[in-house]
MIBA-376539 format. One line per 4 residues: their letters; for each residue x, y, z of N, C-alpha, C. Coordinates in pm, 1 decimal. Example, Ala and Ser with C-alpha at 12.3 -4.5 7.8 and 13.67 -1.06 7.14 Angstrom:
as = 1319.0,-569.0,780.0,1230.0,-450.0,780.0,1320.0,-330.0,780.0  1285.0,-225.0,708.0,1367.0,-106.0,714.0,1290.0,3.0,787.0
end
This chain:
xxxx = -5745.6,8740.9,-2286.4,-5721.2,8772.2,-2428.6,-5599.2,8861.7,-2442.7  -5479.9,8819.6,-2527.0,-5368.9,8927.9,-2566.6,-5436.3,9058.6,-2670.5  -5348.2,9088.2,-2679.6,-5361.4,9247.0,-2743.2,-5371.1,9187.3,-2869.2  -5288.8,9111.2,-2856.8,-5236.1,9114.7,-3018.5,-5311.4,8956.7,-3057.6
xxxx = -5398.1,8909.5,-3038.2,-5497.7,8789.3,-3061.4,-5620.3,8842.9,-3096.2  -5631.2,8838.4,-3258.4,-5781.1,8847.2,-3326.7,-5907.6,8784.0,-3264.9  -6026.2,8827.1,-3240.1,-6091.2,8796.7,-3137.5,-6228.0,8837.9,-3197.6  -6347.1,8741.2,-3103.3,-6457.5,8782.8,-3216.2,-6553.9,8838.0,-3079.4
xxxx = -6440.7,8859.4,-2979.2,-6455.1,8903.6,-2829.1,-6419.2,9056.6,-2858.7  -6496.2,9166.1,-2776.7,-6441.7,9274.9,-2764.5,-6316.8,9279.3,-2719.9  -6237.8,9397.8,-2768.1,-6151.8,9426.1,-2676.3,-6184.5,9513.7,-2549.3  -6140.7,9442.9,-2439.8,-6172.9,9509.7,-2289.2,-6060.2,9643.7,-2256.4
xxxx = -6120.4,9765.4,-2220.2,-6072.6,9841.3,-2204.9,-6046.5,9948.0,-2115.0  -5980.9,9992.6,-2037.3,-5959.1,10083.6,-1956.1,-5931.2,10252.8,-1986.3  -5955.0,10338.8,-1934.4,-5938.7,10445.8,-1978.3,-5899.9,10547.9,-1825.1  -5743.8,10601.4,-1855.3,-5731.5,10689.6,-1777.4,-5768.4,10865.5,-1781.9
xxxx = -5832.0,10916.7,-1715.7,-5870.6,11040.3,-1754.1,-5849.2,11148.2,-1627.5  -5831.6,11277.9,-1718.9,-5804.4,11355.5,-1584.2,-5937.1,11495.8,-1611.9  -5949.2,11499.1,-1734.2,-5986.6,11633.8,-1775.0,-6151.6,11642.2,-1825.6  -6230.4,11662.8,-1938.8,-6343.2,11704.2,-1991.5,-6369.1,11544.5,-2039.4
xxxx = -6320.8,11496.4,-2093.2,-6321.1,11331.0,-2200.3,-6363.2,11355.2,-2269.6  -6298.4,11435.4,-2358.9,-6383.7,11446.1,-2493.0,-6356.9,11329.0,-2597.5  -6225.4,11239.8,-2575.6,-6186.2,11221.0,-2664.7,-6229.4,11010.1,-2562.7  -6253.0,11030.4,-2458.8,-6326.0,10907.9,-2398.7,-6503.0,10898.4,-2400.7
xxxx = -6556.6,11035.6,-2454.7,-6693.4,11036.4,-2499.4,-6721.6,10952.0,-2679.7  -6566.2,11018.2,-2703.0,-6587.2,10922.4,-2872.5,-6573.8,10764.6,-2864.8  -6506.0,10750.9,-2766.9,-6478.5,10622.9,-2751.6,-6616.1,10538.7,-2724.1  -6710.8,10605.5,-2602.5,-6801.0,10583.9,-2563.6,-6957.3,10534.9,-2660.0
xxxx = -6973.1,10709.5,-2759.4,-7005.2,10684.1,-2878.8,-7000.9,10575.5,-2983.9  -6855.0,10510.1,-3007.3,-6800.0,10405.2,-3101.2,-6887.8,10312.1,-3025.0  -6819.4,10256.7,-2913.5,-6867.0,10151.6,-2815.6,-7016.5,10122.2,-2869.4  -7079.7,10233.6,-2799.1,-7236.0,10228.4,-2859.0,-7356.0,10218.1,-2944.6
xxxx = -7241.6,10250.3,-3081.2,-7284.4,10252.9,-3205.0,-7209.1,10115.2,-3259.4  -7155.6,10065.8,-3204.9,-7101.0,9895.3,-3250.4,-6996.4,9888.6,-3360.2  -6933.5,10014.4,-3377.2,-6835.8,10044.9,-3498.8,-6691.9,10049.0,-3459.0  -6695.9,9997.0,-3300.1,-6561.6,9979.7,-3254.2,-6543.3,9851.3,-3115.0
xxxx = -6482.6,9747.9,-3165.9,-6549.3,9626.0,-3110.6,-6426.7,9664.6,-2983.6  -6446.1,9702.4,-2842.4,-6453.7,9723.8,-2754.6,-6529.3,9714.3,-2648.3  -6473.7,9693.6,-2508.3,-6584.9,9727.9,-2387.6,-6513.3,9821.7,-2315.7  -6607.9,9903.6,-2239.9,-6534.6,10021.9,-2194.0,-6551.0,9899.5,-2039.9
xxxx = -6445.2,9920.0,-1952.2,-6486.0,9821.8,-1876.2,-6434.4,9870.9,-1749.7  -6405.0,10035.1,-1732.7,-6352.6,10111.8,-1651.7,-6302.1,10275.8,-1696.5  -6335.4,10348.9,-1594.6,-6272.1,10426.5,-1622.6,-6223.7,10506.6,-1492.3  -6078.2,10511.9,-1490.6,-5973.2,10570.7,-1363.3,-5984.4,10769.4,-1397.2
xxxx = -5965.4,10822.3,-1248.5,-5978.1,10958.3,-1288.2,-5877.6,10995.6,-1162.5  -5789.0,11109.8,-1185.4,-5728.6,11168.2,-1059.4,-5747.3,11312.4,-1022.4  -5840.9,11326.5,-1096.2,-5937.2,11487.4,-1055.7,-6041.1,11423.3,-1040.7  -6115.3,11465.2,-919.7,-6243.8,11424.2,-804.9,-6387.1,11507.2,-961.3
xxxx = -6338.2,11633.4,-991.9,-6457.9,11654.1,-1053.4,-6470.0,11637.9,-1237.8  -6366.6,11567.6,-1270.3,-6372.6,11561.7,-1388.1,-6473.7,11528.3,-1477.3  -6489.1,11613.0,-1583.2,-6648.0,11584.8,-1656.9,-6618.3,11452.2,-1689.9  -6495.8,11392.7,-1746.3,-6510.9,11267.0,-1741.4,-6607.1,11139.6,-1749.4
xxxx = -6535.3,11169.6,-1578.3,-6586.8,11030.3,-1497.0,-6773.8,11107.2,-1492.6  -6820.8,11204.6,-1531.4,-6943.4,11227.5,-1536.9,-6995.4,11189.6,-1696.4  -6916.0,11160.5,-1755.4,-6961.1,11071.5,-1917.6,-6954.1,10939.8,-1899.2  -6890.2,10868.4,-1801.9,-6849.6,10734.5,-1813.5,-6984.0,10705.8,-1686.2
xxxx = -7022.9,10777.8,-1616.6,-7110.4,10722.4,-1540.6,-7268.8,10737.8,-1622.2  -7281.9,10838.5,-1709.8,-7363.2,10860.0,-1781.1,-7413.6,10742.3,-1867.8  -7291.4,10698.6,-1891.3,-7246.3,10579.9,-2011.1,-7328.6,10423.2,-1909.8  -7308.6,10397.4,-1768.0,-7315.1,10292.8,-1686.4,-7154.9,10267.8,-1681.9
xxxx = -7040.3,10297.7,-1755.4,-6947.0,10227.9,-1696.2,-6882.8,10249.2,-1530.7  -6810.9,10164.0,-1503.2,-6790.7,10186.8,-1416.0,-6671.4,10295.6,-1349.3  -6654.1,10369.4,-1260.3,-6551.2,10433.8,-1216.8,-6494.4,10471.3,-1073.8  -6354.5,10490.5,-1094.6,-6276.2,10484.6,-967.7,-6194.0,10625.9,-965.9
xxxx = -6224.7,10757.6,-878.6,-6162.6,10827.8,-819.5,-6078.5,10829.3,-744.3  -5932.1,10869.6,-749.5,-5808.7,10835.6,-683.4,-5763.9,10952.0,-635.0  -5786.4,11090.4,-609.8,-5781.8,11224.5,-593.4,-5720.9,11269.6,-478.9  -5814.9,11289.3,-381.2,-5778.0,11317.9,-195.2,-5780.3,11166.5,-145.1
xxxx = -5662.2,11171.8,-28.1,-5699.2,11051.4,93.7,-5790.7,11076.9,117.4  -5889.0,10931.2,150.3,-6025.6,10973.1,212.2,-5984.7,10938.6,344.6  -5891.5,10865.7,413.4,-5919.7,10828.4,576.0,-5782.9,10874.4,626.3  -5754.9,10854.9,756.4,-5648.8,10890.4,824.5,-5639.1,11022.9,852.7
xxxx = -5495.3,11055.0,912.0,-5483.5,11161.0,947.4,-5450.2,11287.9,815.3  -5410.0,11169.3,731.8,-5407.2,11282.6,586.6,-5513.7,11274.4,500.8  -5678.5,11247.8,541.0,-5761.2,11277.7,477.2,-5808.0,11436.5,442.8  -5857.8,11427.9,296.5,-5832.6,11503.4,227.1,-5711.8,11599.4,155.4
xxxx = -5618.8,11533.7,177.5,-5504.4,11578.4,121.6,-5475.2,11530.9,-70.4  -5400.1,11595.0,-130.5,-5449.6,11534.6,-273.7,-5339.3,11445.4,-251.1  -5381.4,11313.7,-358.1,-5296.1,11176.5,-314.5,-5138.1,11203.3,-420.5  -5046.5,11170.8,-390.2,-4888.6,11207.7,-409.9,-4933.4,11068.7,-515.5
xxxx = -4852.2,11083.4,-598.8,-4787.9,10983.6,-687.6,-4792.3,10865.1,-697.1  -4722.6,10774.0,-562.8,-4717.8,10661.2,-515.6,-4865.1,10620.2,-507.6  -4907.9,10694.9,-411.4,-5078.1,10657.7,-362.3,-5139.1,10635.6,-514.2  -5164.7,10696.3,-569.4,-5253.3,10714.4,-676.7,-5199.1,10579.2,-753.7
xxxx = -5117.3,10555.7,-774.5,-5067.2,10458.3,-869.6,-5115.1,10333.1,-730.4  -5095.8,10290.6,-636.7,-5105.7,10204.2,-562.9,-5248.6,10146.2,-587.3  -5332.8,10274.5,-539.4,-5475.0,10261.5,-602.6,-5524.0,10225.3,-733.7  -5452.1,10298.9,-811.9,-5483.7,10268.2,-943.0,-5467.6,10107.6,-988.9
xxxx = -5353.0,10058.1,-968.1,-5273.5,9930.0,-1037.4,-5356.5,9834.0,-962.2  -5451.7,9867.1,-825.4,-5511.6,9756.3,-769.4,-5689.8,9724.5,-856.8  -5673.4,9854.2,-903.1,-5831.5,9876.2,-942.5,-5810.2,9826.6,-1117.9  -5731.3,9848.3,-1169.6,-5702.9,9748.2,-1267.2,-5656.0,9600.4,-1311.1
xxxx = -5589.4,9547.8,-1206.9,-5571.7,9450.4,-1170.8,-5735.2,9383.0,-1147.1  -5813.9,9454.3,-1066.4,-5955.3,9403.9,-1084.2,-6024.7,9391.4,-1219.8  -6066.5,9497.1,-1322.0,-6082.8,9534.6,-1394.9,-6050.3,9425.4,-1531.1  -5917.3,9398.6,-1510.9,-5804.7,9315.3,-1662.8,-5862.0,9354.8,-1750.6
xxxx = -5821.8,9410.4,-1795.9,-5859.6,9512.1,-1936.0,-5730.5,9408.1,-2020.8  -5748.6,9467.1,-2179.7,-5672.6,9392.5,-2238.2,-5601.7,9568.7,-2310.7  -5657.5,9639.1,-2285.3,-5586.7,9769.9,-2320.4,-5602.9,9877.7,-2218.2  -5463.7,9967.7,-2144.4,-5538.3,10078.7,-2090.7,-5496.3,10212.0,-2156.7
xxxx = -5572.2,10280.1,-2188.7,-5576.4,10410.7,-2259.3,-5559.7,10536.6,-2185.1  -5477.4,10620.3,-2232.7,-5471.7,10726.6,-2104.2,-5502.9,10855.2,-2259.3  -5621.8,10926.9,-2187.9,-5674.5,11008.3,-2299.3,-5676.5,11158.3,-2181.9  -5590.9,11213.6,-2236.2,-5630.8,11359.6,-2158.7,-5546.4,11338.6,-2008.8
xxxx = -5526.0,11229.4,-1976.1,-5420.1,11192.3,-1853.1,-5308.0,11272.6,-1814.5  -5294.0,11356.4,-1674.2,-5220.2,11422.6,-1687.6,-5123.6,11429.7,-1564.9  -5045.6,11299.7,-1568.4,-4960.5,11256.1,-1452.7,-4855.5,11134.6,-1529.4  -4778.6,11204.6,-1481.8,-4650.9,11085.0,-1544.1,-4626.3,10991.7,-1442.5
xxxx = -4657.6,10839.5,-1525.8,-4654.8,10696.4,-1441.4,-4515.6,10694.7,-1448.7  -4492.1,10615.2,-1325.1,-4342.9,10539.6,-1315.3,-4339.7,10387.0,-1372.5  -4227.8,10396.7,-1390.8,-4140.3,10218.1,-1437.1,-4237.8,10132.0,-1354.8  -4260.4,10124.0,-1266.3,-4326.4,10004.7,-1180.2,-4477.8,9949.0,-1202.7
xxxx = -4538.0,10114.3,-1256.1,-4707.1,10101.0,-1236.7,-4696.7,10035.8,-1380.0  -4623.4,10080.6,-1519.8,-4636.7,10090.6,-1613.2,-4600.2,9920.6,-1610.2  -4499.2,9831.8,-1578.6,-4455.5,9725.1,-1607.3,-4535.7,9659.9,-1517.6  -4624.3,9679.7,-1401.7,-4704.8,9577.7,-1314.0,-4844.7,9574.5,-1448.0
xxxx = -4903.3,9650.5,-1488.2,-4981.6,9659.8,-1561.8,-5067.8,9567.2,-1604.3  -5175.8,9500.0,-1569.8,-5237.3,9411.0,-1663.1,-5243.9,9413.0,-1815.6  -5193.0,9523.7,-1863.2,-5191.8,9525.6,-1987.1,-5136.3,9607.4,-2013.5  -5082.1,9654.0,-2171.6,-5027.7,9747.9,-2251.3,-5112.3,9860.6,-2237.6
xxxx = -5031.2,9974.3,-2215.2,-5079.2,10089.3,-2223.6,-5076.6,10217.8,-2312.8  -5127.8,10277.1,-2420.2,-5118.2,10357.7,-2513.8,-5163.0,10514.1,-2481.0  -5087.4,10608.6,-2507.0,-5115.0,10775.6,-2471.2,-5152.1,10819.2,-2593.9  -5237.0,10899.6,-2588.0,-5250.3,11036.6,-2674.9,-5198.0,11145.5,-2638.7
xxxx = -5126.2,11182.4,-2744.6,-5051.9,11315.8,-2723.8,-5066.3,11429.7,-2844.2  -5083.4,11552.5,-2770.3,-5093.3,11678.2,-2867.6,-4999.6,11711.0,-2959.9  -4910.2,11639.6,-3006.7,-4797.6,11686.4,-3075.0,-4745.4,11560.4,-3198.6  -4661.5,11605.4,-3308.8,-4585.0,11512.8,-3365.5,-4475.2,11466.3,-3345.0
xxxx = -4488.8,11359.5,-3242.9,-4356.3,11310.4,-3179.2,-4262.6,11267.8,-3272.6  -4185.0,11266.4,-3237.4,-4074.5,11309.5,-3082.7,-4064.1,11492.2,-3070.8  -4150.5,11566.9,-3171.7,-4136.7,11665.0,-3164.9,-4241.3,11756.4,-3034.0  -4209.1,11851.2,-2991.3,-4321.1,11880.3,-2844.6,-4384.1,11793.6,-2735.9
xxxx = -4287.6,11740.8,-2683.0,-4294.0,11622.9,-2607.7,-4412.8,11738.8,-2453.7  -4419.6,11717.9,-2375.4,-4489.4,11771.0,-2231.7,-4613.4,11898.6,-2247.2  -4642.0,11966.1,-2200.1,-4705.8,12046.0,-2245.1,-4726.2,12193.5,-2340.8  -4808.3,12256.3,-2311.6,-4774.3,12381.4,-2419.9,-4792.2,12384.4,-2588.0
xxxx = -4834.6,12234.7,-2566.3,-4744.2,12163.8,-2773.7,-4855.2,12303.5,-2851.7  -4925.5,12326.9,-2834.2,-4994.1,12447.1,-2950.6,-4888.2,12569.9,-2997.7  -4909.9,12610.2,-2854.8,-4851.8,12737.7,-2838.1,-4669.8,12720.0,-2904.3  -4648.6,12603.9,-2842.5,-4476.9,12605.9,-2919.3,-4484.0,12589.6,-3018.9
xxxx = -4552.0,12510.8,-3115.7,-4557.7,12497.2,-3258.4,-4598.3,12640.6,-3351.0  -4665.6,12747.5,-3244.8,-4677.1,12854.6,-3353.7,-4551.6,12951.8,-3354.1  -4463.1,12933.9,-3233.0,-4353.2,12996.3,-3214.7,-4258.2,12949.3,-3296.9  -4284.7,12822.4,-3339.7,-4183.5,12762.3,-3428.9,-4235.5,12807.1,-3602.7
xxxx = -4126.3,12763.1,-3674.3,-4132.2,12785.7,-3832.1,-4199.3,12625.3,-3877.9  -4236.1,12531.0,-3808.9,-4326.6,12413.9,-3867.1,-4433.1,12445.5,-3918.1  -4482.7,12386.9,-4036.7,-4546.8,12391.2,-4161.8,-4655.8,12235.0,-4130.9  -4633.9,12149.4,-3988.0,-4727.4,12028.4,-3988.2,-4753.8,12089.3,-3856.8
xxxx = -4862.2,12023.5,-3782.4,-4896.7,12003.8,-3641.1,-5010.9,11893.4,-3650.5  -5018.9,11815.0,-3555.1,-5114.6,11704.9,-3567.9,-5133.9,11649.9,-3369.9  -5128.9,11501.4,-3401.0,-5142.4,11431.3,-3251.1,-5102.0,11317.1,-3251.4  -5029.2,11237.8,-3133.1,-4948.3,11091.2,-3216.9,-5055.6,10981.4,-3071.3
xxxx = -5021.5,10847.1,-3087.5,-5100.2,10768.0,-2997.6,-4967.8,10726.2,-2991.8  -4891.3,10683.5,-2885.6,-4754.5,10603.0,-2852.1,-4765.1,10524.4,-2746.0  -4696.3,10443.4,-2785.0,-4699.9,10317.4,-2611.9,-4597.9,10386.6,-2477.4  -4673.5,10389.5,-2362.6,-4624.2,10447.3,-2270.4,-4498.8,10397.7,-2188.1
xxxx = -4416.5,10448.5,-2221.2,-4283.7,10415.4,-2095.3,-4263.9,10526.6,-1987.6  -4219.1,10455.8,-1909.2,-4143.4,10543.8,-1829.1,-4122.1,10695.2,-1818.5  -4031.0,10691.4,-1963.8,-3992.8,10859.3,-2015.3,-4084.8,10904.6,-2071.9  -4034.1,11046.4,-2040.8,-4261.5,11119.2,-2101.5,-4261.8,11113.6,-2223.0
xxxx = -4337.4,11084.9,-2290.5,-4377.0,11066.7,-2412.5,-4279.7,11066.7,-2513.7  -4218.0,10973.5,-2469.0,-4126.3,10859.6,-2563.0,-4105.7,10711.3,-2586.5  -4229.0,10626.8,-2574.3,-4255.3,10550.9,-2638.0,-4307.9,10525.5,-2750.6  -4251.3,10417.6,-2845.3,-4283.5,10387.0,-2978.5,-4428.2,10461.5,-2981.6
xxxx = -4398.6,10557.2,-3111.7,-4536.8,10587.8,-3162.8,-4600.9,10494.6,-3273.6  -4699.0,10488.3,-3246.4,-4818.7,10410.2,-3308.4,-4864.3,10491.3,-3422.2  -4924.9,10624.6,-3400.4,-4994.2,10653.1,-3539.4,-4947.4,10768.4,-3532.2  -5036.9,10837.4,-3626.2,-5026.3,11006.5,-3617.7,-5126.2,11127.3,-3706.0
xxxx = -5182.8,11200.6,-3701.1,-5276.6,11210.3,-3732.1,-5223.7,11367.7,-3815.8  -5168.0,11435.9,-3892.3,-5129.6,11568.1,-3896.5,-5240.7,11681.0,-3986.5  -5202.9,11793.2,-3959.6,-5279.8,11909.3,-4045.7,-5139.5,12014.8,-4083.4  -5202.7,12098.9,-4162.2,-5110.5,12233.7,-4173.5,-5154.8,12345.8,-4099.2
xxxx = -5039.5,12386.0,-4075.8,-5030.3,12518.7,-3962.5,-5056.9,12611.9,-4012.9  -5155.3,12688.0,-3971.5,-5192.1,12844.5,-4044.4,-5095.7,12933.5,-3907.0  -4987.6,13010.4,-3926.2,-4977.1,13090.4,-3819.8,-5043.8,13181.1,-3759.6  -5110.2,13221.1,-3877.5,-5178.4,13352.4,-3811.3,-5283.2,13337.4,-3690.6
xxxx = -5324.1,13185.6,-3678.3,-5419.7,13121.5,-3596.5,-5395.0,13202.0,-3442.0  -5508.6,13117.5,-3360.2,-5434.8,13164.4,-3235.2,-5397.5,13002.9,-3169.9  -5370.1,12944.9,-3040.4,-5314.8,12868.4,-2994.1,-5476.7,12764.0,-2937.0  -5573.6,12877.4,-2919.5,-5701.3,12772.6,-2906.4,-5752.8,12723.9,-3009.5
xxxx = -5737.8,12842.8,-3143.4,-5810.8,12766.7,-3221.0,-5706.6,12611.5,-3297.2  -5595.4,12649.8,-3286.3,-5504.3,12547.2,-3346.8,-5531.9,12412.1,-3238.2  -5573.3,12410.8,-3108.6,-5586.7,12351.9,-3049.4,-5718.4,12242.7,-3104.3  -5795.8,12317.6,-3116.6,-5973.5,12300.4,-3128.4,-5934.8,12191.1,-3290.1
xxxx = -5859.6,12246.0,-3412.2,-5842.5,12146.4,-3511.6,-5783.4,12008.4,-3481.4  -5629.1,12051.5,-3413.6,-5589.3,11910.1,-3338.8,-5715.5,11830.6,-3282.1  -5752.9,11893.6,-3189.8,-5856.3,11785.3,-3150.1,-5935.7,11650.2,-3183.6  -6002.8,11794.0,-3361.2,-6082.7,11687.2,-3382.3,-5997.2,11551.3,-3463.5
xxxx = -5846.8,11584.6,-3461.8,-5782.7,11472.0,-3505.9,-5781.7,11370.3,-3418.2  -5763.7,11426.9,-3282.4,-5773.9,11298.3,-3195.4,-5883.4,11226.7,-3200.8  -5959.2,11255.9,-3225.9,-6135.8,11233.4,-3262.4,-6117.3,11094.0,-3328.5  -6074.8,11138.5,-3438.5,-6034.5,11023.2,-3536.6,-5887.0,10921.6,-3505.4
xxxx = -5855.2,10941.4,-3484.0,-5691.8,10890.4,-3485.6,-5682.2,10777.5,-3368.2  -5794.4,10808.4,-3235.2,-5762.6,10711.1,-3111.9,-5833.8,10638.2,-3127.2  -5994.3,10592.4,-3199.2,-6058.7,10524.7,-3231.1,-5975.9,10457.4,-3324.6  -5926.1,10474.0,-3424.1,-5909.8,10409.6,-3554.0,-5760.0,10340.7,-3497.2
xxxx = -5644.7,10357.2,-3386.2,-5555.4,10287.8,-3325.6,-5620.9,10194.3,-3260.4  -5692.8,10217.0,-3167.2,-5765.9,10104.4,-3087.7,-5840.2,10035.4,-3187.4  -5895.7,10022.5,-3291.8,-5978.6,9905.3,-3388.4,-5818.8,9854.2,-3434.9  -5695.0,9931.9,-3493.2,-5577.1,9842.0,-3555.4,-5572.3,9715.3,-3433.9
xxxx = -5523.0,9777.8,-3287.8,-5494.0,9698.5,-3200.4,-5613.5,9527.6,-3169.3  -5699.5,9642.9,-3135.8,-5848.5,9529.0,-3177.5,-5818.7,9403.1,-3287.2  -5804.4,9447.7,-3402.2,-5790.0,9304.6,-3492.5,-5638.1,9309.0,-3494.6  -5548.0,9322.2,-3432.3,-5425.7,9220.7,-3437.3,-5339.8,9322.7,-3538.2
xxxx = -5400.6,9424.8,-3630.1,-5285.9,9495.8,-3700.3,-5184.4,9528.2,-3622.3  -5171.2,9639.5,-3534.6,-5069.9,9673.3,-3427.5,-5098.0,9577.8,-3307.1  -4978.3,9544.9,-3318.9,-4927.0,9380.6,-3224.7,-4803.9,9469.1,-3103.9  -4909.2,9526.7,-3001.8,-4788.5,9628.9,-2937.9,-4698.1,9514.2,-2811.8
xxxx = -4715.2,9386.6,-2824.7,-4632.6,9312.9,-2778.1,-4508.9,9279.8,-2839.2  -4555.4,9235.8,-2945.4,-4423.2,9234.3,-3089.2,-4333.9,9383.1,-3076.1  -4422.3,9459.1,-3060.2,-4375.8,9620.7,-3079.9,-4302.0,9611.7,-2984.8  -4334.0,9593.6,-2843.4,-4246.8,9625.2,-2745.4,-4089.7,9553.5,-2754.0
xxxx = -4132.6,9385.2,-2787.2,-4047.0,9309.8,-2806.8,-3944.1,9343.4,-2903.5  -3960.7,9473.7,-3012.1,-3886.5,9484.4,-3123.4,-3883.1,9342.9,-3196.8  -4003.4,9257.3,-3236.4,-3994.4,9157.0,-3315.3,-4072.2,9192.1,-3446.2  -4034.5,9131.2,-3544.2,-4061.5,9154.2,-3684.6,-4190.6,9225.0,-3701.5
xxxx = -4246.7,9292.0,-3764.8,-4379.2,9385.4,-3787.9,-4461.7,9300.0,-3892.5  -4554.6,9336.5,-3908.9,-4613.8,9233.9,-3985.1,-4615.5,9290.5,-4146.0  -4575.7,9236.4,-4223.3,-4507.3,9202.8,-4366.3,-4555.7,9351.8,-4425.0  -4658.8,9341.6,-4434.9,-4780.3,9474.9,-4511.4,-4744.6,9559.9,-4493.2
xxxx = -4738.3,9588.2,-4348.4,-4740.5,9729.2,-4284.1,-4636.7,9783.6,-4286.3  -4650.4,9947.2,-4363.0,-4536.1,10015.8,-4331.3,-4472.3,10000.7,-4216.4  -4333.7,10106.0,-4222.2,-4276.0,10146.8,-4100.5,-4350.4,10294.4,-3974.9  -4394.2,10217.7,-3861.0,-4441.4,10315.1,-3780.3,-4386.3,10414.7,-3745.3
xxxx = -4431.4,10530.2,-3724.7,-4569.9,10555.4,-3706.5,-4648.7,10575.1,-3859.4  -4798.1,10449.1,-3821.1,-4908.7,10511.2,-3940.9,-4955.5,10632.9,-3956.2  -4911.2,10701.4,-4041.9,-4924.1,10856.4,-4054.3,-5106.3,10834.1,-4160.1  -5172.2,10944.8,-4077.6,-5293.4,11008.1,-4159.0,-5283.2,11130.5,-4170.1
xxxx = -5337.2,11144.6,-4312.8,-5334.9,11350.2,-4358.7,-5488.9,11349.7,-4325.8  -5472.8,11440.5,-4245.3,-5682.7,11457.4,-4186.8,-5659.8,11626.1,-4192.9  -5650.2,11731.9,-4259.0,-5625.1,11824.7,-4257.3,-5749.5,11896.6,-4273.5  -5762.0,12025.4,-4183.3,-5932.3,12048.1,-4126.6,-5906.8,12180.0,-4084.2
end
């Protein structure tokens, strides 16, 4: 099944995770409650103890730890770059997902893993791109004079988080905040914002093949990124 082919089939899905999954527990939730026509049909982790992969096993899905070598003379060593992606791209390649999601993912793929890919791949990110691209995005936004802060979903290239953004989810900045709690509101945007990209993709609205291709958008739809005011 393409990405971009209306389907009365779930969309099959992958999920890369490194951290808590809070935002692959909603996914999980949707899944379960039938309000987001998906299958979770994997989930990749490159931290050995991530609460994660302890929601996705909770869940029955299935999962693959890519962390330390387990054999050789460099067992237990944490796996470099190459390795992890070697592993990874084979365990998806099993998998064929028709989407892979990197939620909380915290390793920048190369040109190779990203273009071998069984499928298109979409990030969540803490910031309003192209603005606060890598980490920190809380804390720099209160240092700054911005009046928005939110979270964008973008298709993954190469360069860190500069592929076409997909949506975007924003609030207003209270300064006086501190950097967790500004954190803790973002959040619950991601809450909303990565579910409701993955159902566009699901029925064929965002066509991230067309997207990639830079071919015509479909008539209706504004110009991306779909901006939501979720202000909280």
């Amino acid at each position: 099944m393409s990405v971009s082919t209306v389907s009365t089939n779930p969309l099959k899905v992958a999920v890369l995770v490194s951290g808590s999954g809070s935002n692959l527990q909603v996914l999980i939730d949707a899944m379960q409650a039938g309000s987001l026509p998906i299958e979770i049909v994997g989930v990749i982790s490159n931290v050995k103890d991530a609460y994660a992969v302890t929601r996705a096993q909770q869940a029955g899905i299935a999962t693959a730890v890519f962390s330390h070598i387990t054999e050789g003379e460099n067992a237990g060593k944490r796996m470099g770059i190459k390795t992890f992606e070697r592993h990874a791209s084979a365990q998806l390649n099993d998998w064929q997902p028709d989407l892979v999601v990197l939620a909380g993912f915290m390793r920048v793929l190369s040109d190779d893993f990203i273009s071998s890919s069984p499928a298109p791949m979409i990030n969540l990110h803490p910031s309003l791109l192209p603005k606060y691209k890598g980490l920190d995005t809380h804390q720099r936004v209160l240092q700054s004079s911005d009046v928005h802060h939110g979270c964008s979903v973008h298709v993954v290239t190469a360069e860190l988080d500069a592929g076409q953004v997909l949506t975007q989810a924003m609030l207003a900045v209270d300064h006086s905040e501190s950097a967790q709690a500004l954190q803790a509101r973002v959040q619950k945007l991601e809450h909303q914002v990565l579910p409701w990209t993955i159902l566009l993709i699901a029925h064929g609205v965002l066509d991230i093949k067309a997207i990639n291709e830079q071919t015509a958008a479909t008539a209706y739809l504004p110009e991306l990124p779909l901006k939501l005011w979720l202000d909280s």
